[in-house]
C-alpha positions as CSV (number, residue, x, y, z in Angstrom):
1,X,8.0,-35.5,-10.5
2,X,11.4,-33.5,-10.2
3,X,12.7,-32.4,-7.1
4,X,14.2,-28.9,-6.6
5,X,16.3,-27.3,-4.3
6,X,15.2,-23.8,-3.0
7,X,17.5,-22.3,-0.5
8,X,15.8,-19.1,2.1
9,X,18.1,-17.0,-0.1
10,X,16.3,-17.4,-3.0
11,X,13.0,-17.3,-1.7
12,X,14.5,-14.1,0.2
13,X,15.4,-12.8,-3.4
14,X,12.0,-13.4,-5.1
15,X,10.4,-11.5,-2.0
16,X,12.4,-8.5,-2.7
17,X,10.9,-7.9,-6.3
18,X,7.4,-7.0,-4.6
19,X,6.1,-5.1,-2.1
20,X,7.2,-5.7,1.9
21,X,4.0,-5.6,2.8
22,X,2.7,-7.9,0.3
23,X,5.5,-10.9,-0.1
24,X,5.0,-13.9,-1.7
25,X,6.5,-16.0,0.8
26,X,6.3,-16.0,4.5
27,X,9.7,-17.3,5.7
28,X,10.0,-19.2,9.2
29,X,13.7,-18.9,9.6
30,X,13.7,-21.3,13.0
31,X,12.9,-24.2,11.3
32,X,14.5,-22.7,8.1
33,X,10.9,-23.4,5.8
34,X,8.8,-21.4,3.8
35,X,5.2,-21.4,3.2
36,X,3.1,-18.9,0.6
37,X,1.5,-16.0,1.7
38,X,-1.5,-15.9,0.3
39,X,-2.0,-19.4,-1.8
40,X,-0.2,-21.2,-4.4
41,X,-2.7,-19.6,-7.1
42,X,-2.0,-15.9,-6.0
43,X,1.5,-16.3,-5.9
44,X,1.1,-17.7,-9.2
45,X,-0.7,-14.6,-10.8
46,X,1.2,-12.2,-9.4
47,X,4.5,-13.9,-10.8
48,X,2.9,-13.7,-14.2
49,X,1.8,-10.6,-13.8
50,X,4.8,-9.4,-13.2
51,X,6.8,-11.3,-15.8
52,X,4.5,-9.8,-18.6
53,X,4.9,-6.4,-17.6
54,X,8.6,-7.0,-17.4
């Protein structure tokens, strides 16, 4: 399996393409993590969605 690197900024990034109040990310900058909002399988969907209307 390959290992990526994803730094807050990106995952700050990604947020801003959708709506505040619905990210796809919930960041906890303490402990400088990040965990989905919803679940892996709507964050998933909504990416797609998005890309194919793009």
């Amino acid at each position: 399996m390959e290992e990526y690197t994803v730094t807050l900024e990106d995952i700050e990034r990604v947020n801003s393409m959708f709506p505040i109040d619905e990210p796809l990310f919930i960041i906890d900058y303490e402990n400088k993590r990040f965990k989905w909002a919803i679940s892996r399988d709507d964050t998933m969907s909504r990416v797609t969605e998005k890309l194919e209307k793009n």
